[in-house]
N, C-alpha and C positions, 0 to 999 in steps of 0.2 A: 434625488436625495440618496446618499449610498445607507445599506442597511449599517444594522448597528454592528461593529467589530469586534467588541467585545464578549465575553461570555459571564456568566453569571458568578461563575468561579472568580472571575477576573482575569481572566483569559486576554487578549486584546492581539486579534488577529492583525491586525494594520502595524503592530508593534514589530514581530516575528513571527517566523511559523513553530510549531507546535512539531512537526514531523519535517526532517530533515535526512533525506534520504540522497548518500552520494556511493557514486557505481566507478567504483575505485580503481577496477578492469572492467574490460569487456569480451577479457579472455574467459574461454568458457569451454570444458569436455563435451558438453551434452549437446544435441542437437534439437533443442524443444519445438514442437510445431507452431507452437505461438507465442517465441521470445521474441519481448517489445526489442531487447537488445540486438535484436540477429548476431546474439556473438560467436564472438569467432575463435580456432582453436590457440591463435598467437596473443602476447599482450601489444596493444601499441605501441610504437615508441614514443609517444604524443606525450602518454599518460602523463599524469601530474608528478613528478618527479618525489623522492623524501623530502626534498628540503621544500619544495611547495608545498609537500602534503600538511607537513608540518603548521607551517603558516595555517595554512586553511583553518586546522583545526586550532589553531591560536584565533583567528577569526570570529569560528562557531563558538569557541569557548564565550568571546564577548558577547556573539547574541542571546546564547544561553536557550537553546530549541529544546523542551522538555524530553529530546530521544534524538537520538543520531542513528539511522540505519546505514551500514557498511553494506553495499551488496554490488552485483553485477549484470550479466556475465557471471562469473565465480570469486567473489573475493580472495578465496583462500587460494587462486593463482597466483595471486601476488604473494611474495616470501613473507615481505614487510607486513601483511595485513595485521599480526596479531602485536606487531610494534606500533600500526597507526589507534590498533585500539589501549593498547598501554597508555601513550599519548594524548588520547582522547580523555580518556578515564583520568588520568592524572592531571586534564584540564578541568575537570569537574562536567564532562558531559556522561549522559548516559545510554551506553551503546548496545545496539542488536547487531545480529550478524546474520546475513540471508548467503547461507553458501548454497553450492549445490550439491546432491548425492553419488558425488564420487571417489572412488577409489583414495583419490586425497583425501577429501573427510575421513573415512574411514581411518586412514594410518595418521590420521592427527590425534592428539592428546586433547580428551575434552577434559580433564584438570586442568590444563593449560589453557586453553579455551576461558573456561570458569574463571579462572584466576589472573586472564588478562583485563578482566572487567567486563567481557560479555554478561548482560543482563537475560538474553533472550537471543535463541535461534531462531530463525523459521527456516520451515522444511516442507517443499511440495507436495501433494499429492493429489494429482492429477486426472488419475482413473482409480477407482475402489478397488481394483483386481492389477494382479501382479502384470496382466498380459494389456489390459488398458492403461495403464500405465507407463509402462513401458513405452508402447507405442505412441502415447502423447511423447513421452522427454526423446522419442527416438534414438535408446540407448539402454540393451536387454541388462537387467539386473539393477536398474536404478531404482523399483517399487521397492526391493529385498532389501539395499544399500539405504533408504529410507528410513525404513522402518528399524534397523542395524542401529542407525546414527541417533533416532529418538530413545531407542531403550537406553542407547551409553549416554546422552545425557542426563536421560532421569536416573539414570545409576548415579553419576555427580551433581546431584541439583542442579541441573542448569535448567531455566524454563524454556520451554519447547511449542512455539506457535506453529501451525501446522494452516497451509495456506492451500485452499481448493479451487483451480480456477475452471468458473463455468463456463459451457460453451453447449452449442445446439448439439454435438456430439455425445458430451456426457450426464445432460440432463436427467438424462435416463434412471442413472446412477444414484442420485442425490438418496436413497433411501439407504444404500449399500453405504455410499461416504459418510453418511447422518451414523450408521449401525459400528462402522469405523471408529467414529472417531470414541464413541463409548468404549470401545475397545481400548483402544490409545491413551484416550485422557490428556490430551495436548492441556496447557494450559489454557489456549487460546485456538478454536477453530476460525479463521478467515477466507471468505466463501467472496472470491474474486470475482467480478462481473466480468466477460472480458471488453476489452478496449480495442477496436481494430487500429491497430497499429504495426509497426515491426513485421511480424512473418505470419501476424490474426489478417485477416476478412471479417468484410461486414457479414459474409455470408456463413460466419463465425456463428455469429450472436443467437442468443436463444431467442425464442418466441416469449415477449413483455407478458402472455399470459399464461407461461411454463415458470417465469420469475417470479413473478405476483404470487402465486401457487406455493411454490419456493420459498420463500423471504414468510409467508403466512405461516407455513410450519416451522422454520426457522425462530418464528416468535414466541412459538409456545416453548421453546428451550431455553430461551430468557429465564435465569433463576434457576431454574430445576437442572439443567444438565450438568455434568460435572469439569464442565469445561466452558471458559464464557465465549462468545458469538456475535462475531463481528464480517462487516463488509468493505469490501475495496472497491470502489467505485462500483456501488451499489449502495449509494446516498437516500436511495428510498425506501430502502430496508428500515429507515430512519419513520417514515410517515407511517409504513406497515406496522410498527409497532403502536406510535402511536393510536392509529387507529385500533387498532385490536385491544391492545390492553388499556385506555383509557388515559388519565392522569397517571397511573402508573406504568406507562410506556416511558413517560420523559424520564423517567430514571435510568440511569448509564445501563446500556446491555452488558458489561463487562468490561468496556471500552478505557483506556486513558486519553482519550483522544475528546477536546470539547463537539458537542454539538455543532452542527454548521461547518466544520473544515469540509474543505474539498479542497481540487487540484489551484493554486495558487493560494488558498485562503487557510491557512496553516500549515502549508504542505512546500515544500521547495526540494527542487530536485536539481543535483551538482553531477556530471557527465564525467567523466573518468579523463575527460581532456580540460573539462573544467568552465566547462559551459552550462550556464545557469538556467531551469527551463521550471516553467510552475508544477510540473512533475515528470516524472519519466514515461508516462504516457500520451502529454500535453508538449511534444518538444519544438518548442521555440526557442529560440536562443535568446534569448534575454541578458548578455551577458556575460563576460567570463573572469572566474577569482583571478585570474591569473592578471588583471586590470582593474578590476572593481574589488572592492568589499562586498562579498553576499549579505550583509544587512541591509546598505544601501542600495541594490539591483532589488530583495524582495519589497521594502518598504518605499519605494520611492517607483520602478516601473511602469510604465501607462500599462501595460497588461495586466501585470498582478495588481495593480490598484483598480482598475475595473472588474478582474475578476473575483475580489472582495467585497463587491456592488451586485446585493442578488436584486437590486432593481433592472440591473443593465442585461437581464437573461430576458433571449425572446421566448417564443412560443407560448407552448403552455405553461414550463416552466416560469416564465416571467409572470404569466397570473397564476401562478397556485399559492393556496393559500400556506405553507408546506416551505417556499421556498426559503426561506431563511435558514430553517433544521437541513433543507436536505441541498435545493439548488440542479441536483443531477449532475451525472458527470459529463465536465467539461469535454474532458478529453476524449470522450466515446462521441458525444456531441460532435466536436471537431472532426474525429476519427470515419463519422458517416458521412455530415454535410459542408467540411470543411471550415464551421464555423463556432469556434468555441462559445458562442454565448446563445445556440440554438439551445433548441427543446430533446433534452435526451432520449435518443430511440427505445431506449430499453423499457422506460415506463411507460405503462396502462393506463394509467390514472389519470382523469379527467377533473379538471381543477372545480372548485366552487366557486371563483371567482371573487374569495373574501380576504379580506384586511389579513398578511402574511402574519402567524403564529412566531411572536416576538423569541428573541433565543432565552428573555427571561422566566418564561413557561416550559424552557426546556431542562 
């Protein structure tokens, strides 16, 4: 029996997703040590051309995905990007923009940015210190160029998510990035779990009880920090809260995003060639706009329709009582045992074995 798809809000996961994230190059300056993309420093000549791009977003326009994220590689490689977000915006979608911190940011116009209909950038940060940092995007003066790019856009309102991804390397860190981002004041801190994929290893991943630890003080920031605090494929940041702060966990951390998404189940991810995968960490080809309608590839799919089945998750995942809110991440799932509907490595947490906590309690 698949769980229930809908959210309390009215949300209706089986409808459309919720988060629509398309990587519109995968040209890229930086050389990140764990880009899902391994991009590269040229654009395809693959990519989706204008007059596809177009389309698509005539497409997305009719799904109506509550946020469209433009990212890469480096979006703002492409000349077109801040015309695909005009187009977007003047379809009635509403767009983020994930560049990266380079020398182009820099010399772009974040009024024009602002004023193309960007809602929200994000912007890495990787290592808490300029020389960790660094060494993660593999490219001297990318911490500086960061934190450059956040102050000009809080000089123009633009809102500024600020995205941390973890790893057994910089675990370390977590009280230096926590001290950070009070500095900062991003609108939004998002504390990336990583996903071995692209140019990560499993022999990436933090220790599930370095996370746990993590994610536990992570919760006591709920409400009080001045910044709200969220996870990427770190779906059990979801039950930490819960458990910690009671019936007042189920209240949103900050998040716009319902309860229960994960990779295929609010989430749909478009390839810059236009191949459709239930996220950019989960890449299966499921399709491509360039043949299909992206409404019909996410809501019709034998994968994203079982991956909106938190009955069909094995392991532990499949008996926790948790898995509805949280599920774990597929793609990390995949990413170790090669099977997306395994028991996600990264969590500790040992199920009770009881009836799944419906999404109308969340």
């Amino acid at each position: 029996m698949n769980a229930p798809s809908s959210h309390p809000g009215g949300y209706d996961f089986a409808e459309r997703p919720f988060l629509v994230f398309w990587e519109i190059t995968r040209a890229c300056a930086l050389a990140c040590r764990h880009c899902r993309a391994e991009a590269q420093s040229r654009r395809d000549p693959d990519e989706l051309n204008p007059a596809e791009s177009l389309r698509l977003i005539e497409q997305l326009a009719e799904l109506q995905p509550p946020m469209l994220i433009l990212t890469g590689g480096d979006p703002l490689m492409r000349r077109d990007a801040l015309d695909l977000v005009r187009q977007a915006t003047a379809a009635g979608l509403h767009v983020g923009l994930s560049p990266s911190a380079t020398p182009r940011l820099l010399n772009a116009d974040f009024t024009e940015i602002k004023d193309a209909g960007v809602e929200r950038i994000s912007l890495s940060l990787d290592g808490a210190t300029r020389e960790t940092h660094d060494a993660f995007r593999g490219v001297v003066g990318t911490f500086d160029r960061t934190i450059e790019a956040l102050h000009r856009a809080h000089a123009v309102g633009l809102s500024v998510q600020i995205n941390t991804t973890l790893t057994r390397g910089n675990v370390a860190e977590y009280e230096a990035f926590k001290a950070l981002m009070f500095e900062l004041k991003p609108a939004m801190w998002s504390v990336f779990l990583l996903v071995p994929t692209g140019r990560a290893g499993a022999q990436d991943l933090p220790d599930p009880q370095d996370i746990e630890r993590i994610f536990e003080d992570m919760a006591s920031l709920v409400g009080k920090a001045p910044f709200a605090v969220k996870t990427t494929e770190g779906h059990h940041f979801r039950r930490v809260l819960m458990q910690k702060m009671g019936a007042s966990g189920r209240a949103r951390p900050g998040l716009r995003s319902p309860m229960g998404i994960r990779d295929g189940r609010g989430v749909m991810f478009i390839s810059h060639t236009g191949v459709v995968s239930p996220s950019g960490f989960l890449p299966f080809d499921c399709g491509n706009v360039r043949e299909s309608h992206p409404a019909e590839i996410y809501r019709h799919h034998p994968l994203f329709v079982s991956l909106r089945d938190s009955d069909a998750l094995g392991g532990k995942c499949g008996r926790c009582e948790f898995r509805t809110l949280c599920g774990g991440s597929r793609a990390r799932a995949y990413g170790v045992t090669g099977d997306p509907f395994a028991e996600d490595p990264a969590c500790g947490y040992q199920p009770r074995g009881l009836q799944p906590i419906p999404l109308s309690m969340a």
